[in-house]
C-alpha positions, -999 to +999 in steps of 0.1 A: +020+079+164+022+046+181-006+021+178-024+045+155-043+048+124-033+073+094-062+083+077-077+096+046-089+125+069-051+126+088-036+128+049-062+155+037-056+175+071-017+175+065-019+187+029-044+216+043-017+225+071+012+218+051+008+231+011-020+254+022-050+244+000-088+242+010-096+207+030-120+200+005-091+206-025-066+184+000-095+155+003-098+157-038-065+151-041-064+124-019-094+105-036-077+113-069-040+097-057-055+066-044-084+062-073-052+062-095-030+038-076-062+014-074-075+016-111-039+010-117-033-021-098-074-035-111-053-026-142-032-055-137+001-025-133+023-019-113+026+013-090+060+026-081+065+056-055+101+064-054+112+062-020+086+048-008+080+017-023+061-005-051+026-019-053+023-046-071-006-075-082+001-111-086-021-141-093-019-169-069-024-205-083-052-230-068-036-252-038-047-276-009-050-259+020-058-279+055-082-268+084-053-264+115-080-271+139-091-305+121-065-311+100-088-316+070-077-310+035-098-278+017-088-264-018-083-231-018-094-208-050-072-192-072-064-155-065-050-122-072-030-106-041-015-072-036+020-074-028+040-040-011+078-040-011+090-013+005+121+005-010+154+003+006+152+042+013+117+033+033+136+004+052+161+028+064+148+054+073+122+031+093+151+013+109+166+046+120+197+046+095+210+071+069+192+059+037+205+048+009+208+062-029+174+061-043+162+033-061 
């Protein structure tokens, strides 16, 4: 899967081939899973997958940036981000080792 692009379609396809239900049951769930995760993290909480990883928001302050082509000073607004940390089971198994106990 190399320089490739998982999907909405890609997820709904491998629920269809793998649990068996309609495509258009597999594409429901998949706009119900991630309508949760986001209305969560609009929310302001946190999303945990075990295994997998955490989603998370956080609010980033107003700073002074600076143009790198001119070097001149612009502030730059304040924010909310969304942060991924993958667990260390993730990092393993993405590295190619055993994985850890779950977190």
């Amino acid at each position: 899967m190399a320089g490739r692009t998982v999907t909405r379609a890609d997820l709904t396809e491998a629920i269809y081939q793998k649990v068996g239900l309609s495509r258009v049951e597999s594409a429901e769930i998949i706009e119900e899973i991630l309508g949760e995760i986001t209305n969560s993290l609009v929310s302001g909480v946190s999303v945990k997958l075990s295994s997998f990883g955490s989603f998370m928001v956080r609010e980033k302050n107003e700073r002074i940036g600076r143009n790198p082509k001119t070097g001149v000073e612009v502030p730059i607004t304040p924010r909310r981000v969304m942060v991924f940390k993958p667990s260390n089971v993730l990092k393993a198994k993405i590295n190619g080792k055993t994985a850890p106990d779950e977190d």
